[in-house]
VMD Tcl script that draws the C-alpha trace (Angstrom):
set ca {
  {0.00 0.00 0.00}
  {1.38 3.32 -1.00}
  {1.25 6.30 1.17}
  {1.71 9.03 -1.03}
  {4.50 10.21 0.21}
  {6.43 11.89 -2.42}
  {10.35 12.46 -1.92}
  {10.35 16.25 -1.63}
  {7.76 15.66 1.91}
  {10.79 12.73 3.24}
  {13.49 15.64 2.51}
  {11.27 18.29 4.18}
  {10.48 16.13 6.96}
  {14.20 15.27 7.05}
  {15.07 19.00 7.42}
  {12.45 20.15 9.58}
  {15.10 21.34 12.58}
  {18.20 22.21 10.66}
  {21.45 21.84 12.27}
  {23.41 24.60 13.86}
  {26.87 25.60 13.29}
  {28.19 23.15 15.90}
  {26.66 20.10 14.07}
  {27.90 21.42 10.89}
  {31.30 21.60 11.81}
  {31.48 17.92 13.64}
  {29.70 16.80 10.49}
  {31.98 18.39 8.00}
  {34.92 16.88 10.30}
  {32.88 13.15 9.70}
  {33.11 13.34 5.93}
  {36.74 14.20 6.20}
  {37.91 11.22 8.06}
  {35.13 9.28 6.23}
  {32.27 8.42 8.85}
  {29.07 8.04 8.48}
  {27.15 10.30 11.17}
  {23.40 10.13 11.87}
  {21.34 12.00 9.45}
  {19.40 15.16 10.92}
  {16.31 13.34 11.39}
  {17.33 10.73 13.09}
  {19.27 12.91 15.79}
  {16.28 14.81 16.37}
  {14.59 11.54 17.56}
  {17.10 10.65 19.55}
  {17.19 14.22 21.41}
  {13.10 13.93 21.70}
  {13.92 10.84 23.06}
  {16.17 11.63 25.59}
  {14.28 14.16 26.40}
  {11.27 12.82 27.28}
  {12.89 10.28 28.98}
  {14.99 12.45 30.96}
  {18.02 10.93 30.53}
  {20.41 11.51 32.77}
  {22.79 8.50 32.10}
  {23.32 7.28 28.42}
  {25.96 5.43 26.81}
  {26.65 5.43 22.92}
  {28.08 2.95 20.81}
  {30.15 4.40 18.07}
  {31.64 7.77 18.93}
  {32.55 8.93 15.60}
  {33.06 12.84 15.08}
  {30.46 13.59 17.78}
  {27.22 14.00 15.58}
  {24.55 12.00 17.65}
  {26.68 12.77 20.83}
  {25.73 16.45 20.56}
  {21.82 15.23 19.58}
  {21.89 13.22 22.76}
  {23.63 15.67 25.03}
  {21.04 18.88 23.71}
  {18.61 16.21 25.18}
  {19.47 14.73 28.19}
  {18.94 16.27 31.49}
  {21.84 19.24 32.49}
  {23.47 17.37 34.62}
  {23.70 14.18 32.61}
  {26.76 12.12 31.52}
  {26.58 10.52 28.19}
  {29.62 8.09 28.35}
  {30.49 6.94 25.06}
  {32.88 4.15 23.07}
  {35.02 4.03 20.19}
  {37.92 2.15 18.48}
  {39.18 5.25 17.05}
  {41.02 7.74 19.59}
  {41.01 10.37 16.18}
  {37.68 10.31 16.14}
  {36.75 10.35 19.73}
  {39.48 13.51 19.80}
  {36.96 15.15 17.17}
  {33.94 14.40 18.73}
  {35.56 16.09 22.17}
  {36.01 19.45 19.96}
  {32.84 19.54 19.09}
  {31.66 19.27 22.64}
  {33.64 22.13 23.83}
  {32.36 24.00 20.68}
  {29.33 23.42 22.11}
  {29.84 24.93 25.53}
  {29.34 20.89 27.24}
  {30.84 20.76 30.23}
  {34.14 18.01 30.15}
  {32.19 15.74 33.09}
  {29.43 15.58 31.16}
  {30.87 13.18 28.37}
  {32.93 9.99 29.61}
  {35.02 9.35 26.25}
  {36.30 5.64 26.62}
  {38.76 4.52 23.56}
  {38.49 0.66 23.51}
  {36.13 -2.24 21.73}
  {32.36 -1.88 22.28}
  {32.39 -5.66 23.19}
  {35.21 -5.28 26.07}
  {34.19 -2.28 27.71}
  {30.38 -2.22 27.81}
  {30.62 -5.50 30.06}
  {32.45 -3.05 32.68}
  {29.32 -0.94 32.97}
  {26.89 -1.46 35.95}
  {23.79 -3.02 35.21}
  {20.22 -1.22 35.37}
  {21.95 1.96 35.38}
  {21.54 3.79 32.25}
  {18.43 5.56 30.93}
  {19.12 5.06 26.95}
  {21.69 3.17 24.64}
  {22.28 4.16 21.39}
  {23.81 1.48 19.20}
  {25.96 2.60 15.88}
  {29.03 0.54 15.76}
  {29.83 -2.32 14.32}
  {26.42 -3.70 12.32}
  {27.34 -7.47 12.47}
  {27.53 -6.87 16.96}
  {24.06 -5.39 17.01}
  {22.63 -8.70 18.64}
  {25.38 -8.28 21.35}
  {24.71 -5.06 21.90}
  {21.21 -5.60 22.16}
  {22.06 -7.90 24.94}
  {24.22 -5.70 26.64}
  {21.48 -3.20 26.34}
  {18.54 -5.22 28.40}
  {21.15 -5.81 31.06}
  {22.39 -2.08 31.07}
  {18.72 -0.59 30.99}
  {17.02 0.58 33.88}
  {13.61 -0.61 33.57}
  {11.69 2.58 31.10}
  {14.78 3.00 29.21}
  {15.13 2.83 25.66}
  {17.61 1.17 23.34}
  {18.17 2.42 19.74}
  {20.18 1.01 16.66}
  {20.65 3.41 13.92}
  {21.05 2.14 10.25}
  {17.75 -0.02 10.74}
  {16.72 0.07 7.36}
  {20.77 -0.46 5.93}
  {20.61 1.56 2.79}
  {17.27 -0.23 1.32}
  {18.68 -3.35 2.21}
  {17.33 -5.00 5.06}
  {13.55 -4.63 3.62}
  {14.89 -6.64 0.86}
  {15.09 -10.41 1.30}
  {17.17 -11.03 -1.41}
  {19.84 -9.01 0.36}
  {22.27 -11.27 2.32}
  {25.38 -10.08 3.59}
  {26.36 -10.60 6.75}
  {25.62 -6.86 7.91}
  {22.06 -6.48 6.64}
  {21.82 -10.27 8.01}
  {22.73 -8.45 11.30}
  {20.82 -5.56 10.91}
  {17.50 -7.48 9.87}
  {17.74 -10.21 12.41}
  {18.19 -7.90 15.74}
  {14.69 -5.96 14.47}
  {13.43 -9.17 14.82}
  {14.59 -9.70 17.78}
  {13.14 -6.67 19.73}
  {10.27 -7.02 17.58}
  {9.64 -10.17 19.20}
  {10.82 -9.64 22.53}
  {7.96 -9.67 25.37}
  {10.19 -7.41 27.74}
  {10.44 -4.66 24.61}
  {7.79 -2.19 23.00}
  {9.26 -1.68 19.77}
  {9.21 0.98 16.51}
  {11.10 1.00 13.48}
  {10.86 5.23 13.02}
  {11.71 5.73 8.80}
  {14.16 8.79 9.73}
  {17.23 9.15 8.42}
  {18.83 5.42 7.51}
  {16.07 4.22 9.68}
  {15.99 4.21 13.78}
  {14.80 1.04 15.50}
  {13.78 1.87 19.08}
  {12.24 0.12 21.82}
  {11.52 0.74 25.53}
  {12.41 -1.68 28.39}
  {9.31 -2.90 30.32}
}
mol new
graphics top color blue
foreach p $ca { graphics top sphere $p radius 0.5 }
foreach p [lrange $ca 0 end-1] q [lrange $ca 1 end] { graphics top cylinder $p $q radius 0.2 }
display resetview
């Protein structure tokens, strides 16, 4: 079934709140050492998120140049500590300019340079309001369970890249990343302790809240 929505209305809807100089620069800074940030869209949700949740302790998978860590910050509670990871100390150096550009206090972002996998197990459980997932696409079932036992109960996981491109909504698509990406929607959509959406922002944004 069609919905009538045209490409022009996706683009609009895409650039309803347009990015400030801040998310410009740590954007134009992702292009140049050739990461993919979070489209504008999906940030927003994830700051409407956060917001509404009133997150005051939130980790992040996949640093990158600081994109979605400014989203999140902007809306998270004022004195909340978004503590993210990231194989790339270049990157998470980046992502720390753009947070002083932005006038974010240093305690308020715990930058830890290491593998998703080794240091999320280090975290205390139940004690984080949301989890953003964009690292590694073929992990995104471990994160997922890292996730449930991080959550407090009412906090939210997310997994950007949810709709891979066009890929994952088309079965005849089978490498091992849209693999990945497909099976872990399945897996919150089917999990009883989850309320699950797929949002259609950006590269798609799967989120779900933790009962």
């Amino acid at each position: 079934m069609s919905t009538g929505l045209k490409p022009a209305s996706w683009t609009y809807a895409e650039e309803f709140l347009a990015e400030d100089e801040v998310l410009s620069a740590a954007r134009a800074r992702a292009q140049e050492v050739r990461v993919s940030p979070i489209g504008t869209g999906a940030g927003a949700a994830l700051r409407f998120i956060a917001s509404v949740i009133e997150a005051r302790s939130v980790v992040e998978i996949g640093t990158g140049t600081g994109v979605s860590g400014l989203w999140l910050l902007r809306g998270m509670r004022p004195d909340g500590v978004l503590t993210t990871v990231d194989t790339e100390a270049e990157h998470q150096r980046l992502a720390k300019k753009g947070f002083t550009e932005a006038g974010i206090p240093s305690q308020r972002a715990r930058l830890i340079n290491g593998a998703a996998l080794e240091v999320l197990p280090r975290l205390t459980d139940g004690a984080y309001d949301l989890v953003f997932c964009d690292g590694d696409k073929q992990e995104y079932a471990d994160y997922l369970a890292e996730a449930l036992r991080l959550l407090r109960p009412g906090g939210v996981v997310a997994f950007d890249n949810a709709l891979w491109h066009d890929r994952v909504a088309d079965p005849a698509q089978r490498d091992p990343e849209t693999v990945a990406i497909r099976e872990v929607g399945v897996a919150v959509r089917e999990h009883e302790g989850l309320v699950p959406l797929l949002l259609p922002v950006g590269d798609g944004l799967l989120v779900a809240r933790k009962l």
